[in-house]
Structures are given as structure tokens and as C-alpha cells.
PyMOL Python script that loads the backbone (N, CA, C, O; Angstrom):
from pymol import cmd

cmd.read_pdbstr("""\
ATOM      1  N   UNK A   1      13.300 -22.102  10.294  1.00  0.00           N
ATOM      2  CA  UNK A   1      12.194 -21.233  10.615  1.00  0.00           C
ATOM      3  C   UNK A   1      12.139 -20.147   9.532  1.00  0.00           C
ATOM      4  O   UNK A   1      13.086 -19.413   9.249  1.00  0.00           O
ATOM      5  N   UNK A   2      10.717 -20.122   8.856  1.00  0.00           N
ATOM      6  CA  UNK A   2      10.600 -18.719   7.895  1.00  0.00           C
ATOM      7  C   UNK A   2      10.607 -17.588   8.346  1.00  0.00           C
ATOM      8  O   UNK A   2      10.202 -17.420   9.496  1.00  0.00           O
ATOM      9  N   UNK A   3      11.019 -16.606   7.653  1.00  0.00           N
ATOM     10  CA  UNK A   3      10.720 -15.032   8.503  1.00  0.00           C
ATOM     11  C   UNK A   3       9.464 -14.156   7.034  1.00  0.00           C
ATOM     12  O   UNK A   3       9.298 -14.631   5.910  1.00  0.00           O
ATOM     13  N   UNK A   4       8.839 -12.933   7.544  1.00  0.00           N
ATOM     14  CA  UNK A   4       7.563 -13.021   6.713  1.00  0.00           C
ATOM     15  C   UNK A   4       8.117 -11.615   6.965  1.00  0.00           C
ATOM     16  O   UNK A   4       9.087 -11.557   7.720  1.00  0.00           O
ATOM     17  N   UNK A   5       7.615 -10.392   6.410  1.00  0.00           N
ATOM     18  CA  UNK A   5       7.475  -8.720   6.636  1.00  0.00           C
ATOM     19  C   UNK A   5       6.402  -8.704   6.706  1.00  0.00           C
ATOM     20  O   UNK A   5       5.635  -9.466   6.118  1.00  0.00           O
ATOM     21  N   UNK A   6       6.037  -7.571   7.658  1.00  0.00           N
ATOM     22  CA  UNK A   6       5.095  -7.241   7.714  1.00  0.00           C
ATOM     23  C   UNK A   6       4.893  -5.171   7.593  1.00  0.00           C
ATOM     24  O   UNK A   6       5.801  -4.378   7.844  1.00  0.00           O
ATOM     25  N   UNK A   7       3.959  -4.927   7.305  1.00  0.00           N
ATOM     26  CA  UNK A   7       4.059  -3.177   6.720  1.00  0.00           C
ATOM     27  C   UNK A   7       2.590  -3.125   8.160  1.00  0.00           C
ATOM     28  O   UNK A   7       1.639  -3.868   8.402  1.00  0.00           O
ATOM     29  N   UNK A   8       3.073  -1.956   8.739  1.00  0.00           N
ATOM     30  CA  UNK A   8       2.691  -2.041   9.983  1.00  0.00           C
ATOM     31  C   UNK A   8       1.825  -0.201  10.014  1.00  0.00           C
ATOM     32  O   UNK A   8       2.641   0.690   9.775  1.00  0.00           O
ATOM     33  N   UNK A   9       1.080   0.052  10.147  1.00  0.00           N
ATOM     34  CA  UNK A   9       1.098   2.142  10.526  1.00  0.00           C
ATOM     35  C   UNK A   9       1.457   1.888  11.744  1.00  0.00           C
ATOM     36  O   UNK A   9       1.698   0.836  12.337  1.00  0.00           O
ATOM     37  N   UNK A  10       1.467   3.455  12.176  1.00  0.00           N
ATOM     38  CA  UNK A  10       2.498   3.325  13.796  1.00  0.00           C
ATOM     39  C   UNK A  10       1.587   3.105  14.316  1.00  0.00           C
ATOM     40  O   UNK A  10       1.883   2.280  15.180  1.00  0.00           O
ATOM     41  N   UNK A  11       0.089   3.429  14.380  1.00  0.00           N
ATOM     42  CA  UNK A  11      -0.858   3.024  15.404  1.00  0.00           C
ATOM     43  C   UNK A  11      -0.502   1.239  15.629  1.00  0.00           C
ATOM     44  O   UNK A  11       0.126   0.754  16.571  1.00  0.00           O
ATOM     45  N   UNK A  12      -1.124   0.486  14.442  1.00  0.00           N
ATOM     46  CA  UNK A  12      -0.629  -1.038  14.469  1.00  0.00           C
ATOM     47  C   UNK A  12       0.234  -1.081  14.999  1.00  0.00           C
ATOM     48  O   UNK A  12       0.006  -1.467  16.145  1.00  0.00           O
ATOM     49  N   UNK A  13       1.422  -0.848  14.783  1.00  0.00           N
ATOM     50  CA  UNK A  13       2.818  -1.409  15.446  1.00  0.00           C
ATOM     51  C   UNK A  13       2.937  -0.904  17.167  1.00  0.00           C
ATOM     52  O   UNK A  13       3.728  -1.438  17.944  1.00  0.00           O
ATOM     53  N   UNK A  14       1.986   0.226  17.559  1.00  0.00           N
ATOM     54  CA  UNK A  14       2.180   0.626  18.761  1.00  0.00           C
ATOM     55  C   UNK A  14       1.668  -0.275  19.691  1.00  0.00           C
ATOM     56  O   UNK A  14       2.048  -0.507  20.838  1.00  0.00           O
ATOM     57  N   UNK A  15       0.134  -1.075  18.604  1.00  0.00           N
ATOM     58  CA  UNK A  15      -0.559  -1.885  19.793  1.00  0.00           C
ATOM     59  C   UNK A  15      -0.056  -3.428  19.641  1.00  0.00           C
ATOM     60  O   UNK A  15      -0.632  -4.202  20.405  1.00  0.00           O
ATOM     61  N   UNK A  16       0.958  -4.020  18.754  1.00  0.00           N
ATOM     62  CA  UNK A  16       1.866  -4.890  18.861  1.00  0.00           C
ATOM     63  C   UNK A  16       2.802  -4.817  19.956  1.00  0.00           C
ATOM     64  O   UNK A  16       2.924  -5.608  20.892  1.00  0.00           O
ATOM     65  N   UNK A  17       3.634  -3.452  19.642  1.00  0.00           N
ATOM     66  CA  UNK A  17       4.590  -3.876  21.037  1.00  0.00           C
ATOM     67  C   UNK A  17       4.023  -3.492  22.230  1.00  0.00           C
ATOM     68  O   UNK A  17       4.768  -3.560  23.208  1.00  0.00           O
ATOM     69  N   UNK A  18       2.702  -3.037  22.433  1.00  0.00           N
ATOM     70  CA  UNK A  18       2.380  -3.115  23.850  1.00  0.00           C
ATOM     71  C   UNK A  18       1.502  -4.565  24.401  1.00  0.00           C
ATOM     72  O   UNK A  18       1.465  -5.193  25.459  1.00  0.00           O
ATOM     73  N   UNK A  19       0.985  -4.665  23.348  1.00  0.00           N
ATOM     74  CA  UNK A  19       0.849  -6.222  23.913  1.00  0.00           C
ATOM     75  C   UNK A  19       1.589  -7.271  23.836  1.00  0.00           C
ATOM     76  O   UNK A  19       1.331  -8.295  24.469  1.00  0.00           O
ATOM     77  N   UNK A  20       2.793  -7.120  22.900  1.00  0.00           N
ATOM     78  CA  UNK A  20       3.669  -8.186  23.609  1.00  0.00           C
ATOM     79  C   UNK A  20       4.166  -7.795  24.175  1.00  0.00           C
ATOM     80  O   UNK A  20       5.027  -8.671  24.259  1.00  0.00           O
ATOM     81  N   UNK A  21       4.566  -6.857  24.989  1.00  0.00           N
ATOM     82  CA  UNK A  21       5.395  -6.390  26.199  1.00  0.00           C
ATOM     83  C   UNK A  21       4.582  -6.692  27.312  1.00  0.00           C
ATOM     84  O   UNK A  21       5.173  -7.352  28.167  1.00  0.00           O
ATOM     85  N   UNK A  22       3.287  -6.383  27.590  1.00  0.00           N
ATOM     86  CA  UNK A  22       1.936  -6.749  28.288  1.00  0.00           C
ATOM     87  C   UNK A  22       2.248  -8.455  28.808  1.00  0.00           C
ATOM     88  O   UNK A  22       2.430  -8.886  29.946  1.00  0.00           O
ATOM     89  N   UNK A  23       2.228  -9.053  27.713  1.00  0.00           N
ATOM     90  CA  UNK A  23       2.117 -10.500  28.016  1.00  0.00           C
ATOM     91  C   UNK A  23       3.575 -10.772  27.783  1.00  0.00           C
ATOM     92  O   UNK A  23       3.566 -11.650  26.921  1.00  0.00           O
ATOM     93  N   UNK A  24       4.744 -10.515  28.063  1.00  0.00           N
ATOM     94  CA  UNK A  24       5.975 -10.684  28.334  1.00  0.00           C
ATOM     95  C   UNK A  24       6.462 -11.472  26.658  1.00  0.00           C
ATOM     96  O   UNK A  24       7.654 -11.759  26.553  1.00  0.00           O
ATOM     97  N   UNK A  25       6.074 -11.602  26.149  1.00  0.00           N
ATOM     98  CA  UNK A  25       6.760 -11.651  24.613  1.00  0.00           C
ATOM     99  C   UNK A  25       6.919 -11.068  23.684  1.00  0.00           C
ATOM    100  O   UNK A  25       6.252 -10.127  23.253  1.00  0.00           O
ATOM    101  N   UNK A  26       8.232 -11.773  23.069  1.00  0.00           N
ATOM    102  CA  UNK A  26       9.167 -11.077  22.053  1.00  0.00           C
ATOM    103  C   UNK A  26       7.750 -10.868  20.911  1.00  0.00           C
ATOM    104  O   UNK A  26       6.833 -11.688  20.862  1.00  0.00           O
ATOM    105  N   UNK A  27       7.815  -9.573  20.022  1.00  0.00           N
ATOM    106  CA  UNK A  27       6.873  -9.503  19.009  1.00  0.00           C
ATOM    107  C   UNK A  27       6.539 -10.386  18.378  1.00  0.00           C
ATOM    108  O   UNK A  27       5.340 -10.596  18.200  1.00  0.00           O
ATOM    109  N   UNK A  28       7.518 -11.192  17.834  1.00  0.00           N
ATOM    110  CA  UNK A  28       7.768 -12.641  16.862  1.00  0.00           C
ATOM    111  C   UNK A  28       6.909 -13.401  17.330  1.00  0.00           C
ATOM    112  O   UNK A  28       5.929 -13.912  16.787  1.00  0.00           O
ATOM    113  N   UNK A  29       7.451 -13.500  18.780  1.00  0.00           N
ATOM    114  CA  UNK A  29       6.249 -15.092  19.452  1.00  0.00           C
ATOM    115  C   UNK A  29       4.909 -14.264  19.581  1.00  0.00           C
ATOM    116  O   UNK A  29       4.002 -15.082  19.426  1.00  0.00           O
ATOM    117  N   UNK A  30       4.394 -13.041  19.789  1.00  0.00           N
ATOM    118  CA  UNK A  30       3.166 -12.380  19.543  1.00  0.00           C
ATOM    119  C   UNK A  30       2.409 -12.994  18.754  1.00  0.00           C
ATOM    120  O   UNK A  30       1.453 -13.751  18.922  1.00  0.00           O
ATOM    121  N   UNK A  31       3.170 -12.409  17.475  1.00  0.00           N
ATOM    122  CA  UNK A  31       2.307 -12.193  16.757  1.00  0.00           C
ATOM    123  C   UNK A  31       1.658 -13.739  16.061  1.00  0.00           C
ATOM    124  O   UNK A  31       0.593 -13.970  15.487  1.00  0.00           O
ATOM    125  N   UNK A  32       2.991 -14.745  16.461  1.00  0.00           N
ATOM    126  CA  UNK A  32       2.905 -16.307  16.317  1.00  0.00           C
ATOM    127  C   UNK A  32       1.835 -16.979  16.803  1.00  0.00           C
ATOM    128  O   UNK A  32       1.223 -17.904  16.271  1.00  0.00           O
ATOM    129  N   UNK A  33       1.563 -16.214  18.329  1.00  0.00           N
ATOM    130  CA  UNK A  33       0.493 -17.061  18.980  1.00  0.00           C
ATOM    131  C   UNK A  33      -0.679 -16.402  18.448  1.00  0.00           C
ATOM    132  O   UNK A  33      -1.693 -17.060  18.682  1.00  0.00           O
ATOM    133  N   UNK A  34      -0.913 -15.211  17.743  1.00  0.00           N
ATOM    134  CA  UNK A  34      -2.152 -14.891  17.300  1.00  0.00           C
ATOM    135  C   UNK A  34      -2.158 -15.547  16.239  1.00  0.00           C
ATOM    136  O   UNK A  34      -2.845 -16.556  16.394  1.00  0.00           O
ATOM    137  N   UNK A  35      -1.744 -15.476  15.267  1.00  0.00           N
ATOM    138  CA  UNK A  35      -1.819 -16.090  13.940  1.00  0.00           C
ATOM    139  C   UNK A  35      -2.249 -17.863  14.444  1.00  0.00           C
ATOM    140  O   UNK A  35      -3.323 -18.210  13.953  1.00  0.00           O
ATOM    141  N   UNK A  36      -1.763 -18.633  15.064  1.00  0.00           N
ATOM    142  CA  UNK A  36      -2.205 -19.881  15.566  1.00  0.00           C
ATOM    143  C   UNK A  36      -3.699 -19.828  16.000  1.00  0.00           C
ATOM    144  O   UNK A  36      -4.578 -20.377  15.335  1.00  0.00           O
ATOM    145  N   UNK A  37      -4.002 -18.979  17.420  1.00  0.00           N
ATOM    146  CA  UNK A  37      -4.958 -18.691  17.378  1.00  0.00           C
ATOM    147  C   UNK A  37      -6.209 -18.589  16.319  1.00  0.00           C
ATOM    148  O   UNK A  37      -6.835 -19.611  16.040  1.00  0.00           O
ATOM    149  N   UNK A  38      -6.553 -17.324  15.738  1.00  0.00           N
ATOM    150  CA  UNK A  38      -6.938 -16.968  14.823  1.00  0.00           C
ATOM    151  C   UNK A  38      -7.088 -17.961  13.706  1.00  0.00           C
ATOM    152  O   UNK A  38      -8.220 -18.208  13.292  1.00  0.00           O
ATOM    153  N   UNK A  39      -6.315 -18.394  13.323  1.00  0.00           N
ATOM    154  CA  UNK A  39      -6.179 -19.412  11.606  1.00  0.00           C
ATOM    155  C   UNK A  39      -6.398 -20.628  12.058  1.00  0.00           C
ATOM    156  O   UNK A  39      -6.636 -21.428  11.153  1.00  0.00           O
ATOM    157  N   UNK A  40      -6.404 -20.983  12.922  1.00  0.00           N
ATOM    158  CA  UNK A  40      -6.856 -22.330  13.214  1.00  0.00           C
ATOM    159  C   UNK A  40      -8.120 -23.390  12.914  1.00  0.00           C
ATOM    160  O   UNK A  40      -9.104 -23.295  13.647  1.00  0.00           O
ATOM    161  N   UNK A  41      -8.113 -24.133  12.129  1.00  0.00           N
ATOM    162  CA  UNK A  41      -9.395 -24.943  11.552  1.00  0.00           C
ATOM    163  C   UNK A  41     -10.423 -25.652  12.212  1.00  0.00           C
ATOM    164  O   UNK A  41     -11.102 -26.607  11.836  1.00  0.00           O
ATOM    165  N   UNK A  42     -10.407 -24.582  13.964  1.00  0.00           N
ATOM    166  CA  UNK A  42     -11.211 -26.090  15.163  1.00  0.00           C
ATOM    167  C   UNK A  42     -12.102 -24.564  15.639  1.00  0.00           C
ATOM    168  O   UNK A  42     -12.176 -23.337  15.570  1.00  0.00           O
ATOM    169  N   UNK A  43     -12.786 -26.134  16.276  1.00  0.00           N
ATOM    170  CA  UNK A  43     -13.534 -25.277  16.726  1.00  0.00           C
ATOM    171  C   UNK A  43     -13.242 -24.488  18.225  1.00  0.00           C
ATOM    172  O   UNK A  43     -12.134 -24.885  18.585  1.00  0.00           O
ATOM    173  N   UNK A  44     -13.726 -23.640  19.123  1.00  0.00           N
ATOM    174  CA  UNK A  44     -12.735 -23.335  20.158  1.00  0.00           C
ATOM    175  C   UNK A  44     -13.668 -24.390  20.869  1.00  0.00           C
ATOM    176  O   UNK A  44     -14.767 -24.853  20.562  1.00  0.00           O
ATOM    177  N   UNK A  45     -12.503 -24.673  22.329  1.00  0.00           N
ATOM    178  CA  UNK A  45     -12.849 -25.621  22.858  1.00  0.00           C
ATOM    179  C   UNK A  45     -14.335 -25.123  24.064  1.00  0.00           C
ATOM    180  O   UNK A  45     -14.566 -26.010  24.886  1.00  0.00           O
ATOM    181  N   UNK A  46     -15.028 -24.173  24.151  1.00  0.00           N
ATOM    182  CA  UNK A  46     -15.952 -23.640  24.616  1.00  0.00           C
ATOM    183  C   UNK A  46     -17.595 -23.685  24.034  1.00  0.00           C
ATOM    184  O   UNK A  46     -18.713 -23.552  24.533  1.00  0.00           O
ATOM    185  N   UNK A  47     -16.837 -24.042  22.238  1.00  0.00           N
ATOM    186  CA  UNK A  47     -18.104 -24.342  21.358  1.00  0.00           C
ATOM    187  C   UNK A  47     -18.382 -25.498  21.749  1.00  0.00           C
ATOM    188  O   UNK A  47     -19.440 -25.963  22.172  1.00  0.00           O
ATOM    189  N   UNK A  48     -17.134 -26.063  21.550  1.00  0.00           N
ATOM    190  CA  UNK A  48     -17.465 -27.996  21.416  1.00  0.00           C
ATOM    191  C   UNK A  48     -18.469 -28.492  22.565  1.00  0.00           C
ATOM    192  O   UNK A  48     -19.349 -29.351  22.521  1.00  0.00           O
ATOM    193  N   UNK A  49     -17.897 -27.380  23.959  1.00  0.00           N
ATOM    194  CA  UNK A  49     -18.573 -27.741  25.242  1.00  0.00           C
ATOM    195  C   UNK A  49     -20.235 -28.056  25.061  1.00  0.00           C
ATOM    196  O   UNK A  49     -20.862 -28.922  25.672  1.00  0.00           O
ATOM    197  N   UNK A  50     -20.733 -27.171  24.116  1.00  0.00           N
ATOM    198  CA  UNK A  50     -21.980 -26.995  23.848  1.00  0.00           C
ATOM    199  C   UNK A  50     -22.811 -28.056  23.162  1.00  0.00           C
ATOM    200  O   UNK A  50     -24.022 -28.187  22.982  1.00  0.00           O
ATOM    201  N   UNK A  51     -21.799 -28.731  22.858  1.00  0.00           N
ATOM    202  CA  UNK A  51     -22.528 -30.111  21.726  1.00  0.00           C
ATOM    203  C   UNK A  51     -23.453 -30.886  22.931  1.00  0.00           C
ATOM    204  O   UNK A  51     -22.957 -31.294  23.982  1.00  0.00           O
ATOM    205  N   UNK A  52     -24.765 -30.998  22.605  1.00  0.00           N
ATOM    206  CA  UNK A  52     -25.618 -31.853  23.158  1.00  0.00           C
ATOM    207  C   UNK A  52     -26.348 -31.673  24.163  1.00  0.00           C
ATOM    208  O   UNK A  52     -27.012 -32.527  24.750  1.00  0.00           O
ATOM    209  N   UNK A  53     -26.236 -30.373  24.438  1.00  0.00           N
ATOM    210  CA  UNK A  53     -26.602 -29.544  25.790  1.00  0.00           C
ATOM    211  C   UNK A  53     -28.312 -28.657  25.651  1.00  0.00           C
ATOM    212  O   UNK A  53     -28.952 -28.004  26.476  1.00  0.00           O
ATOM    213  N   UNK A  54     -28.647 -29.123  23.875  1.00  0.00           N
ATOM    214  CA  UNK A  54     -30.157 -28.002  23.955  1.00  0.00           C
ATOM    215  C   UNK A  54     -30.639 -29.878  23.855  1.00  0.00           C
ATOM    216  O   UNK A  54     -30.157 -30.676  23.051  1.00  0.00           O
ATOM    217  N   UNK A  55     -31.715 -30.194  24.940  1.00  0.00           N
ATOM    218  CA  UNK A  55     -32.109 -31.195  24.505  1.00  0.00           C
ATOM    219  C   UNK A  55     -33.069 -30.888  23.187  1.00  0.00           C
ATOM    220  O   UNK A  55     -32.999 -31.629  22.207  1.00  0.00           O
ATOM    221  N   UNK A  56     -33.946 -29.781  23.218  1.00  0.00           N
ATOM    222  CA  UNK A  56     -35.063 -29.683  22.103  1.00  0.00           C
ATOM    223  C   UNK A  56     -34.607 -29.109  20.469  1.00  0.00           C
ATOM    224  O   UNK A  56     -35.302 -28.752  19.518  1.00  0.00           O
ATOM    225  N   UNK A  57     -33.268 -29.201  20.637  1.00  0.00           N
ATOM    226  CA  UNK A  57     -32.632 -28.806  19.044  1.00  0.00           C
ATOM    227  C   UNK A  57     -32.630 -29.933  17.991  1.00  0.00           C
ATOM    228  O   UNK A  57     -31.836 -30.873  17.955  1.00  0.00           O
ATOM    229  N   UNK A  58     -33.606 -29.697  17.173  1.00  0.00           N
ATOM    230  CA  UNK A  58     -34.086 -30.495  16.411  1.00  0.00           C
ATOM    231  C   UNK A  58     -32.549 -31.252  15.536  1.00  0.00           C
ATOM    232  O   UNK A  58     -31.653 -30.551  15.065  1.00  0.00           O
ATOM    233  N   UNK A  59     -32.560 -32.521  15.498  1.00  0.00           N
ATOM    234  CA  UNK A  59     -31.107 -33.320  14.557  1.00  0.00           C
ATOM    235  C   UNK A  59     -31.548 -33.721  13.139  1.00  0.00           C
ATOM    236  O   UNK A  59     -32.642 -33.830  12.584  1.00  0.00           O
ATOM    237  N   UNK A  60     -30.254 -33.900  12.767  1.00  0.00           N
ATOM    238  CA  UNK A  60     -30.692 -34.557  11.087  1.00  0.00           C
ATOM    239  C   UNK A  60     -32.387 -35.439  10.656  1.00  0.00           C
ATOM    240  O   UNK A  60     -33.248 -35.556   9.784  1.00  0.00           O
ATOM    241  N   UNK A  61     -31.930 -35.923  12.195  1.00  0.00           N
ATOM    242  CA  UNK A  61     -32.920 -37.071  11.875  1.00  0.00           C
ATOM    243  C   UNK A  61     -34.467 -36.620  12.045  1.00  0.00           C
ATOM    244  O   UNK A  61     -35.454 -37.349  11.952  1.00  0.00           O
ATOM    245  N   UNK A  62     -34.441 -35.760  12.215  1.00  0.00           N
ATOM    246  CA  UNK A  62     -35.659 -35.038  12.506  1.00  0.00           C
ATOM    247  C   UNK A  62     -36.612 -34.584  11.227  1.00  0.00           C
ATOM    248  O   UNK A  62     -37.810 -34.537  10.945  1.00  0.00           O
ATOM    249  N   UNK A  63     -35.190 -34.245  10.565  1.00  0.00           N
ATOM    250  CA  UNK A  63     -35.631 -33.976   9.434  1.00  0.00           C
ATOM    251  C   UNK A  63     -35.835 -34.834   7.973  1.00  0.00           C
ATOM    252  O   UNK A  63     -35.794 -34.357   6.839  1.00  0.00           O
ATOM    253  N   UNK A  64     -36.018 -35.950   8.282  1.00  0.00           N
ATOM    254  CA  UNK A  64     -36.050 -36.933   7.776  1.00  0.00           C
ATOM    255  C   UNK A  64     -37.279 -37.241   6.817  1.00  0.00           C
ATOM    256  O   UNK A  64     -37.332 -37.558   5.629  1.00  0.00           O
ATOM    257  N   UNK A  65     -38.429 -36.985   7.974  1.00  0.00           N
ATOM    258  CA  UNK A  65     -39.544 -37.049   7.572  1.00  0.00           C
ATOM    259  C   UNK A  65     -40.231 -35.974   6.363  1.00  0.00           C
ATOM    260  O   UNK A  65     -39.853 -34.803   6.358  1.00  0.00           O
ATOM    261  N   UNK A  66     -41.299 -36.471   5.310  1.00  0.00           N
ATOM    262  CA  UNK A  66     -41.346 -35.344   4.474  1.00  0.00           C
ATOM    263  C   UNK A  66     -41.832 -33.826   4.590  1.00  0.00           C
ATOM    264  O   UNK A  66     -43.005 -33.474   4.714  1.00  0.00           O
ATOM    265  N   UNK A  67     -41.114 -33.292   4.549  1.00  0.00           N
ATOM    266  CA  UNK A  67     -41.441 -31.634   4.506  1.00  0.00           C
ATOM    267  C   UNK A  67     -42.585 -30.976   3.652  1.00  0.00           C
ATOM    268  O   UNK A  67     -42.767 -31.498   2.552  1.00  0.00           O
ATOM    269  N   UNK A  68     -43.447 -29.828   4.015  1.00  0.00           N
ATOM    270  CA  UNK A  68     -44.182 -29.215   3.493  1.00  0.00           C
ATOM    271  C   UNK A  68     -44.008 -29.097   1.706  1.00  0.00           C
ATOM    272  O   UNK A  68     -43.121 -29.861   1.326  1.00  0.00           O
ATOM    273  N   UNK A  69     -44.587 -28.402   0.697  1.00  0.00           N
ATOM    274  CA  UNK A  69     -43.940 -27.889  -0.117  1.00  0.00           C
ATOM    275  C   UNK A  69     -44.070 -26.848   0.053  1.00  0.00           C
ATOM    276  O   UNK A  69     -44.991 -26.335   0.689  1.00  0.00           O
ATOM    277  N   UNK A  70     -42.804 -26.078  -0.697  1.00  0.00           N
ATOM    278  CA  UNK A  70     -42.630 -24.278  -0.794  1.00  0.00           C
ATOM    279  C   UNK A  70     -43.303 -23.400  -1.367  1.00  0.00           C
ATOM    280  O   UNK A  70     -43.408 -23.307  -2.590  1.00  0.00           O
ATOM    281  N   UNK A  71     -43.903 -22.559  -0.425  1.00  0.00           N
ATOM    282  CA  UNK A  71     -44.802 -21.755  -1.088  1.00  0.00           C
ATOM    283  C   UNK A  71     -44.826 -21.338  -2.725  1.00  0.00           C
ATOM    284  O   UNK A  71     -43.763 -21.911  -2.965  1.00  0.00           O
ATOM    285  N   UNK A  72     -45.156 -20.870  -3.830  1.00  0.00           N
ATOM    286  CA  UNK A  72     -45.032 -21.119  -4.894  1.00  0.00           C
ATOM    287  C   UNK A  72     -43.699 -19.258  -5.062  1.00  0.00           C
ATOM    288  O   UNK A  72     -43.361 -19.108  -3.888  1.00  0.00           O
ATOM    289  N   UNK A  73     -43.323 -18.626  -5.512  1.00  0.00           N
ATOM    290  CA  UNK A  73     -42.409 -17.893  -5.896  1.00  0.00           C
ATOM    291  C   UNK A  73     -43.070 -16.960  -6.807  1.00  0.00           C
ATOM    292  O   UNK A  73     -43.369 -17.292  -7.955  1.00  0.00           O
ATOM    293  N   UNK A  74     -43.360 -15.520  -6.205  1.00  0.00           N
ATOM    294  CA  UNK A  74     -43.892 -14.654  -7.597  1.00  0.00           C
ATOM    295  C   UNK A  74     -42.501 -14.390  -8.329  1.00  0.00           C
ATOM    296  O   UNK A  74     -41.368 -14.447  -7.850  1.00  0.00           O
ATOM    297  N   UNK A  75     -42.927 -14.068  -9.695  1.00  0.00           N
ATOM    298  CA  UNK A  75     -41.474 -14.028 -10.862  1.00  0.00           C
ATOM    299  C   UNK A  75     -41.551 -12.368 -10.937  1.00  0.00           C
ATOM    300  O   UNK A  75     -42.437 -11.589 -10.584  1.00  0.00           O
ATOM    301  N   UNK A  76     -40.395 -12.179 -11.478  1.00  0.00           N
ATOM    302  CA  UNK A  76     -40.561 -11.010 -11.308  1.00  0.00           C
ATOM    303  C   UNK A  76     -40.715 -10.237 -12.689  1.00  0.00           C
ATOM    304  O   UNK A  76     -40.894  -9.019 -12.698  1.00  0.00           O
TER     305      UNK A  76
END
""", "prot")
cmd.dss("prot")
cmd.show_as("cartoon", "prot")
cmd.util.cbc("prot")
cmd.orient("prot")
């Protein structure tokens, strides 16, 4: 297991050990389960819930068909 430092002001470090004392863990596993939390590459499982649920949200395929052209751009 690695160990990391961390440079803390006392405010920071005050609201570390009260929330792991709060939720009954050692700082270490704290600050472990936030960092997991937080850095994690997913989506939360509350987003995912949402997949497929707007029926009228237009899909790829929607956009398939040809599009307008873009208004023209004044230069500057």
C-alpha cells in the first residue's frame, strides 16, 4: 500500500477529522473513499438511470438527415 502527504490549513484538516469521525473512519479510509468517489471514470449510477426516459430527445439518428446551412459569419 502507497502512503501520499498531504499539506492541509487547519480549517481543511478540521473538516477531515470531523467527517471521518462523523462517519466512523480512520482519516486514511476518508479520505480513500472520497478520492474513489470523486476520480472515478463512470458515470453515477442515478445518471445512467436516466438513459431512455425523455421519449422526445432527439438521437444520432435524427440527425442524419441534411441540415440547414449556417448562417453566413460577419468578419471582423
Amino acid at each position: 500500500m502507497s502512503q501520499i502527504t498531504l499539506y492541509l490549513d487547519e480549517a481543511t484538516q478540521a473538516l477531515v477529522d470531523q467527517a471521518a469521525r462523523a462517519h466512523g473512519l480512520s482519516k486514511s479510509r476518508w479520505v480513500a473513499d472520497i478520492i474513489r468517489k470523486y476520480a472515478a471514470h463512470e458515470w453515477p449510477q442515478d445518471c445512467l438511470a436516466l438513459a431512455g426516459r425523455f421519449a422526445d430527445f432527439p438521437l444520432r439518428e435524427d440527425f442524419a438527415q441534411p441540415q440547414p446551412a449556417d448562417t453566413p459569419r460577419v468578419g471582423f
